[in-house]
DSSP file (Angstrom, degrees, kcal/mol; ACC not computed):
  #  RESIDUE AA STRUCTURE BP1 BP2  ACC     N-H-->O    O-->H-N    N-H-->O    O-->H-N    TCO  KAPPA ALPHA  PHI   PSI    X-CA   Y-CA   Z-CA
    1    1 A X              0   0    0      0, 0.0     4,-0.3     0, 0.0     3,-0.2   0.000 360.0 360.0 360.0 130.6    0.0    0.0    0.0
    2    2 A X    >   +     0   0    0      1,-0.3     3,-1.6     2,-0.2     4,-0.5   0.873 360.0  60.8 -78.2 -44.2    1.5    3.1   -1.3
    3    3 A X  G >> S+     0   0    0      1,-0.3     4,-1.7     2,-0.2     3,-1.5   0.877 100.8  59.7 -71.9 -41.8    0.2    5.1    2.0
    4    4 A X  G 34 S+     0   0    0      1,-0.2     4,-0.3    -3,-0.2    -1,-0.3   0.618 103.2  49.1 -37.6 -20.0    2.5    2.5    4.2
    5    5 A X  G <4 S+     0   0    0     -3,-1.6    -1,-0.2    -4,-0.3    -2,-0.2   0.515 115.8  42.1-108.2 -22.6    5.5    3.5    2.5
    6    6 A X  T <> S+     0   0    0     -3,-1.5     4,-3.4    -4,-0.5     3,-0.4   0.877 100.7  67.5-102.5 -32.7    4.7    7.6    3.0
    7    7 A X  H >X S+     0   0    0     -4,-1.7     4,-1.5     2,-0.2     3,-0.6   0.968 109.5  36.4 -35.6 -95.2    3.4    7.6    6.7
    8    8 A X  H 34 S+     0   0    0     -4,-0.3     7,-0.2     1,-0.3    -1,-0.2   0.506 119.5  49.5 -57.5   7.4    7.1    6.6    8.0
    9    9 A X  H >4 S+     0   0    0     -2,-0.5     3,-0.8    -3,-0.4    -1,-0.3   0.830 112.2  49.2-104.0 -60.1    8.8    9.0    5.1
   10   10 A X  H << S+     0   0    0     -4,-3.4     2,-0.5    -3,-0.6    -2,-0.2   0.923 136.8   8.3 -58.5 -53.6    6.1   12.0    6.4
   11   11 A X  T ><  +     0   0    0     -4,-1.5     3,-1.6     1,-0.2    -1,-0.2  -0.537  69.6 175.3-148.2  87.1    7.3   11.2   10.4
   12   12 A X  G X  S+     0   0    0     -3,-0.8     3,-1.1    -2,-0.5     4,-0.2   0.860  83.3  55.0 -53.8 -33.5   10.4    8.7   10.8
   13   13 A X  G 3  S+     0   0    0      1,-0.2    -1,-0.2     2,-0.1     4,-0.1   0.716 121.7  37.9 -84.6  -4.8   10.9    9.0   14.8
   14   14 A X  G X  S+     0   0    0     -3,-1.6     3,-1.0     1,-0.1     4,-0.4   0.368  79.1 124.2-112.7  15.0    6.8    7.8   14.6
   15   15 A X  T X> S+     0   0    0     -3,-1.1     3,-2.5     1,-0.3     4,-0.6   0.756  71.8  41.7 -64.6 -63.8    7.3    5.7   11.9
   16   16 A X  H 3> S+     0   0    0      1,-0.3     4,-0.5     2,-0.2    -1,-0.3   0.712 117.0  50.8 -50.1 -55.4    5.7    2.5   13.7
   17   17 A X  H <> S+     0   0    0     -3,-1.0     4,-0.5     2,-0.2    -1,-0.3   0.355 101.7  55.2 -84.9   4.8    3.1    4.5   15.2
   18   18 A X  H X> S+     0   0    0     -3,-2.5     3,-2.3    -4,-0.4     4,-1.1   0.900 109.5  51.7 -85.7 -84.3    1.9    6.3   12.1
   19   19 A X  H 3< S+     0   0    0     -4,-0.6     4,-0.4     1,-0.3    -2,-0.2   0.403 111.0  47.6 -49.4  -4.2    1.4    2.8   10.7
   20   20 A X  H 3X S+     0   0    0     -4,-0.5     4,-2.7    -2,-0.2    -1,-0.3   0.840 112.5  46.4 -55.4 -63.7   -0.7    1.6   13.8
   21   21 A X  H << S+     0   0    0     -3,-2.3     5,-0.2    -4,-0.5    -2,-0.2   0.971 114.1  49.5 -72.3 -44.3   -2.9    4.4   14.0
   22   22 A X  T >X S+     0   0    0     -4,-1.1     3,-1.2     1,-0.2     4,-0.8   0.911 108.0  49.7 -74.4 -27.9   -3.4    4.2   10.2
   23   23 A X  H 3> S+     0   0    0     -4,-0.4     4,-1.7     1,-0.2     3,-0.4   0.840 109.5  58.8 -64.7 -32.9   -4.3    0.1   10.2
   24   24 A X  H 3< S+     0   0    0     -4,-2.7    -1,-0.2     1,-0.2    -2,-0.2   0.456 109.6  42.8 -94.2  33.5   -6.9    1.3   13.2
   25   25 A X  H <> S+     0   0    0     -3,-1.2     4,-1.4    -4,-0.2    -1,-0.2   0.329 111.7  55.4 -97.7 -32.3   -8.5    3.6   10.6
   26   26 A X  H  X S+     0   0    0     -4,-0.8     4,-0.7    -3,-0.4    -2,-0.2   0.631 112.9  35.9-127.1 -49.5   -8.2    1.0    8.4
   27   27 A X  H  X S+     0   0    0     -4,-1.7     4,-2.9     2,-0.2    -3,-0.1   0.807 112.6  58.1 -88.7 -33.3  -10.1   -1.3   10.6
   28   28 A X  H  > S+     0   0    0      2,-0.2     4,-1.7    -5,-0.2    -2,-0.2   0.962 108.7  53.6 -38.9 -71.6  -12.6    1.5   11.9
   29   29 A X  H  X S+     0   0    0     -4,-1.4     4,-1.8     1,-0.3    -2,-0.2   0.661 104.8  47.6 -50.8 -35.6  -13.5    2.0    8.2
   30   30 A X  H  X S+     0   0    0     -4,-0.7     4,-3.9     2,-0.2     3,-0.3   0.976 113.2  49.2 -90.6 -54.8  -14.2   -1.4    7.7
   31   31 A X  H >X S+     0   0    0     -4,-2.9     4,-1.3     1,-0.2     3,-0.9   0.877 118.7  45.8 -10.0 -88.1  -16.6   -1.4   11.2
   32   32 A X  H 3X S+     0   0    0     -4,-1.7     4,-3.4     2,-0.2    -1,-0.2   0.678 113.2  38.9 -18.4 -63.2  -18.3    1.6    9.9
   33   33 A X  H 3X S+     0   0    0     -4,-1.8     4,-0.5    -3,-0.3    -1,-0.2   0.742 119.2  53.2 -93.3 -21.4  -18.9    1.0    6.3
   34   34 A X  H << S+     0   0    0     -4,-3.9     4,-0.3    -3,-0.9    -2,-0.2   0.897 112.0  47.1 -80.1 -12.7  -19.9   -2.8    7.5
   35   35 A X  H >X S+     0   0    0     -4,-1.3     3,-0.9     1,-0.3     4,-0.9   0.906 115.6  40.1 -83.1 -57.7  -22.4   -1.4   10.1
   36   36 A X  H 3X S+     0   0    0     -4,-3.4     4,-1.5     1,-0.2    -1,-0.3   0.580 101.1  74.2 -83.8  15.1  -24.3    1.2    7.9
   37   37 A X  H 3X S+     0   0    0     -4,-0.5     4,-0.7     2,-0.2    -1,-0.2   0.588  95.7  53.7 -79.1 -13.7  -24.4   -1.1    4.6
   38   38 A X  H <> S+     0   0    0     -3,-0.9     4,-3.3    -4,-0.3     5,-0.2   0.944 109.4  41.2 -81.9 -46.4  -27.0   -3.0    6.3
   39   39 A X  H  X S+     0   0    0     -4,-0.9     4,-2.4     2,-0.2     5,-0.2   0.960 116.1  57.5 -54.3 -43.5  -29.6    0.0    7.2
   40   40 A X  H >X S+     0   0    0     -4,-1.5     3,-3.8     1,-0.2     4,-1.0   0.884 104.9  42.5 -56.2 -87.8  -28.8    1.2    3.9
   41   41 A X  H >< S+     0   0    0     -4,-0.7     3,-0.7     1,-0.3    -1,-0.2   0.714 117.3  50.9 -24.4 -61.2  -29.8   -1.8    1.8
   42   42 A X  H 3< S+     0   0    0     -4,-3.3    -1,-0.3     1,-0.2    -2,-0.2   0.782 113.6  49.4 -54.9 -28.6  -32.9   -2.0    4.2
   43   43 A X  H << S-     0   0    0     -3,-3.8    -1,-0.2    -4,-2.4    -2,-0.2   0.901 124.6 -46.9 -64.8 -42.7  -33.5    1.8    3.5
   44   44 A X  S << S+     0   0    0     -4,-1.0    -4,-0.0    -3,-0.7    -3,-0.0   0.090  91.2  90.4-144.7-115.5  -33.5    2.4   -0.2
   45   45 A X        -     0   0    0      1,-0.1    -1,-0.2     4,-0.1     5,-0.1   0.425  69.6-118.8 -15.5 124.7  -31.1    1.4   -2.9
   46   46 A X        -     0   0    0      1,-0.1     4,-0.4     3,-0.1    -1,-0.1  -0.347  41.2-101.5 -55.8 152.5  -31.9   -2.1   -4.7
   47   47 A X  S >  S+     0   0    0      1,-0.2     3,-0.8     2,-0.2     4,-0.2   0.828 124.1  62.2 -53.6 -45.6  -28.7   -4.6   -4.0
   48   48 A X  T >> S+     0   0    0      1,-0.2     3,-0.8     2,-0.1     4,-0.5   0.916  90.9  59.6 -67.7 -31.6  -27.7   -3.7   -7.5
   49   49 A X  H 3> S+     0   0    0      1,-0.2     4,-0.6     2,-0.1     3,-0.3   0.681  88.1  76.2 -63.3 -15.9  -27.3   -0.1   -6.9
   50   50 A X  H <4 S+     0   0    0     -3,-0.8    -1,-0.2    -4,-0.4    -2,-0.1   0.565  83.0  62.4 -96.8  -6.5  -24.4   -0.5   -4.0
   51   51 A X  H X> S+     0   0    0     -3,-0.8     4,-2.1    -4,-0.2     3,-0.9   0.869 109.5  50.6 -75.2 -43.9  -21.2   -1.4   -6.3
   52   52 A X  H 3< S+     0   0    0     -4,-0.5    -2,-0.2    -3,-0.3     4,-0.2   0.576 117.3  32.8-109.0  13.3  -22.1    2.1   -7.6
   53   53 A X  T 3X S+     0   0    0     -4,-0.6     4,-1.0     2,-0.1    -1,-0.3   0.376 115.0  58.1-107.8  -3.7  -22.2    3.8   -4.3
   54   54 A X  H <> S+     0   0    0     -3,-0.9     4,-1.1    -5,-0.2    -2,-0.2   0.940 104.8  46.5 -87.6 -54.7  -19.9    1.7   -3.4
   55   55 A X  H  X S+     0   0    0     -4,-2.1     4,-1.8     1,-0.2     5,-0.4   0.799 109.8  62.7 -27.2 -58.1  -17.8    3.2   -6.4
   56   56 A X  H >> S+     0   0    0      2,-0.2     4,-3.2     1,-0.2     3,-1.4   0.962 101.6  44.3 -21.8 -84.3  -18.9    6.6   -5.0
   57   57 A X  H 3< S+     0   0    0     -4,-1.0     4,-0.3     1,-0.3    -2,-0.2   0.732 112.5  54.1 -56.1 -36.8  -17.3    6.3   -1.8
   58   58 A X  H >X S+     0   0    0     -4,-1.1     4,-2.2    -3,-0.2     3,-0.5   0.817 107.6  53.0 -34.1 -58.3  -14.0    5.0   -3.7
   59   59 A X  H << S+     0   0    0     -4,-1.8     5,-0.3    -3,-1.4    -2,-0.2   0.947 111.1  48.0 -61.9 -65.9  -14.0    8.1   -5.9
   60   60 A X  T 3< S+     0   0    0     -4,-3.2    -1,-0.2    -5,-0.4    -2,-0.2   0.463 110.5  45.0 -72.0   2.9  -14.1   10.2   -3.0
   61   61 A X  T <> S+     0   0    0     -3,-0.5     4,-1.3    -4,-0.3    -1,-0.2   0.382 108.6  54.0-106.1 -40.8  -11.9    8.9   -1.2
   62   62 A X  T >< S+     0   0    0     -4,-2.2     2,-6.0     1,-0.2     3,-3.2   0.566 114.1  51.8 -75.6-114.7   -9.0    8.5   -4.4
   63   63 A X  T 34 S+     0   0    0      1,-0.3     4,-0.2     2,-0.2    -1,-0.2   0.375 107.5  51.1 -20.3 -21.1   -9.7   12.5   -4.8
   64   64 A X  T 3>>S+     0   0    0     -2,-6.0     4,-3.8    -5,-0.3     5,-0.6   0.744 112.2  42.5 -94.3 -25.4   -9.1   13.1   -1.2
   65   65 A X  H <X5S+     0   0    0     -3,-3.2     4,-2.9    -4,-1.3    -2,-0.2   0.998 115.1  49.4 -79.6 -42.6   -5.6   11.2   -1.0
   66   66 A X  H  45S+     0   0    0     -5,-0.2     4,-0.4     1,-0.2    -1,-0.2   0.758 109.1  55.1 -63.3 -15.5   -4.4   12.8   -4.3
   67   67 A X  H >>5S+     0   0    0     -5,-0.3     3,-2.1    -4,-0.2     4,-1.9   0.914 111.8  44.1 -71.9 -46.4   -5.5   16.2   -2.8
   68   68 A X  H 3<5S+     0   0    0     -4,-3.8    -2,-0.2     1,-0.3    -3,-0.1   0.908 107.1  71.2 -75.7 -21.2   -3.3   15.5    0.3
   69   69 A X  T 3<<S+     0   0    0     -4,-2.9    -1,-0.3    -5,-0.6    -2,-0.1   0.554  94.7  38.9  -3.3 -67.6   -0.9   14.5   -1.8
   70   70 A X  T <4 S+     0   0    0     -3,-2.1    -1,-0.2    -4,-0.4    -2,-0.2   0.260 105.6  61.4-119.5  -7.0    0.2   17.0   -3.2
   71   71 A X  S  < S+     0   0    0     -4,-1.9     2,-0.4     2,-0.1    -1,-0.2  -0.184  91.4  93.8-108.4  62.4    0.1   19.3   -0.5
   72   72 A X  S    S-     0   0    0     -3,-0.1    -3,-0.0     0, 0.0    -4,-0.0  -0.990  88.8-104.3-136.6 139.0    2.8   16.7    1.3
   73   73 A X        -     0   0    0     -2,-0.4     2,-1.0     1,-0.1   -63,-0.1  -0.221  32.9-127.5 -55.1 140.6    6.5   17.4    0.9
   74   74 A X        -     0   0    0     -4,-0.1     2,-1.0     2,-0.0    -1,-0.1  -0.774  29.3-166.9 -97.0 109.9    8.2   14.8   -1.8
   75   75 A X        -     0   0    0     -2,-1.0     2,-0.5     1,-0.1     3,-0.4  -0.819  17.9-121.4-102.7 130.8   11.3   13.1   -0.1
   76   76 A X  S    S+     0   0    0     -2,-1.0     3,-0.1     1,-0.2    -1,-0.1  -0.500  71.4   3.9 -61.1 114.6   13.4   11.4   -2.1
   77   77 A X  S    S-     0   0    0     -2,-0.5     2,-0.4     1,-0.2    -1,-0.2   0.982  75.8-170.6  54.0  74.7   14.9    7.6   -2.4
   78   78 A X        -     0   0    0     -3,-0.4     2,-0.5     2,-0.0    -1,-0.2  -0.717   7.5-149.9 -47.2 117.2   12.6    6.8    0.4
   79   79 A X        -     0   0    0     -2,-0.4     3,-0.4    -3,-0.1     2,-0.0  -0.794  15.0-149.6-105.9 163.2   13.6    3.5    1.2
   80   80 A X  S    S+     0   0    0     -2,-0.5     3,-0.1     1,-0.2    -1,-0.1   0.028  92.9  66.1-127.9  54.6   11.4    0.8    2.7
   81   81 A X  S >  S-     0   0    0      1,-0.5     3,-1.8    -2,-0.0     2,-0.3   0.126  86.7-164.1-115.8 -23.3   13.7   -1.0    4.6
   82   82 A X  T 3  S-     0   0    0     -3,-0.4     3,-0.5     1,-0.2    -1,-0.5  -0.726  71.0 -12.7  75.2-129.3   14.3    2.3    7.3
   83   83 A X  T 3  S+     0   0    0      1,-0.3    -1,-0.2    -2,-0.3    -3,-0.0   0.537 126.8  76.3 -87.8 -15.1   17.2    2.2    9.3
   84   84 A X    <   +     0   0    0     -3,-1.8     2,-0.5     2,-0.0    -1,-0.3   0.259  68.2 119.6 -89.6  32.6   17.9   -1.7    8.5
   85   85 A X        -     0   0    0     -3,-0.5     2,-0.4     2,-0.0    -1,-0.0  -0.765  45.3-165.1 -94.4  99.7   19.3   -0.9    5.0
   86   86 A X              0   0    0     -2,-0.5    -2,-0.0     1,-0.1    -3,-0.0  -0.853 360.0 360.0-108.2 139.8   22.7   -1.9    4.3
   87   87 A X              0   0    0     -2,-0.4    -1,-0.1     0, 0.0    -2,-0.0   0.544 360.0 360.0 -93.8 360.0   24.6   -0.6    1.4
């Protein structure tokens, strides 16, 4: 996951704990999105309709990470070994 790789580049002395916090975001999300998909289906949308709210939510989410993107610093020959990288 490309966001695994940027976390410890964006704050190296927290490196561990940026990728913590973001896998319990990561797991939140997945709580969350399984918890209202049921009321929703019960609410509204036909069963067919939810790949393309599902697609929604996708969309909006790729638009939010290339927004933060690009306001994040580019560091260079990131490696993704850290500190245990021998030359």
């Amino acid at each position: 996951m490309p966001q695994q790789h940027r976390l410890p580049a964006l704050r190296a002395e927290r490196g561990t704990i940026a990728l913590a916090l973001n896998n319990s975001a990561l797991y939140l999300g997945s709580a969350v999105g399984s918890a209202l998909g049921g009321p929703a289906l019960g609410a509204g949308p036909a069963p067919y309709a939810l790949p393309w709210v599902a697609a929604g939510v996708v969309a909006a989410g790729l638009a939010l990470h290339l927004a933060a993107g690009r306001r994040s610093r580019v560091v260079a020959r990131v490696s993704t070994l850290g500190c245990y990288e021998h030359s």
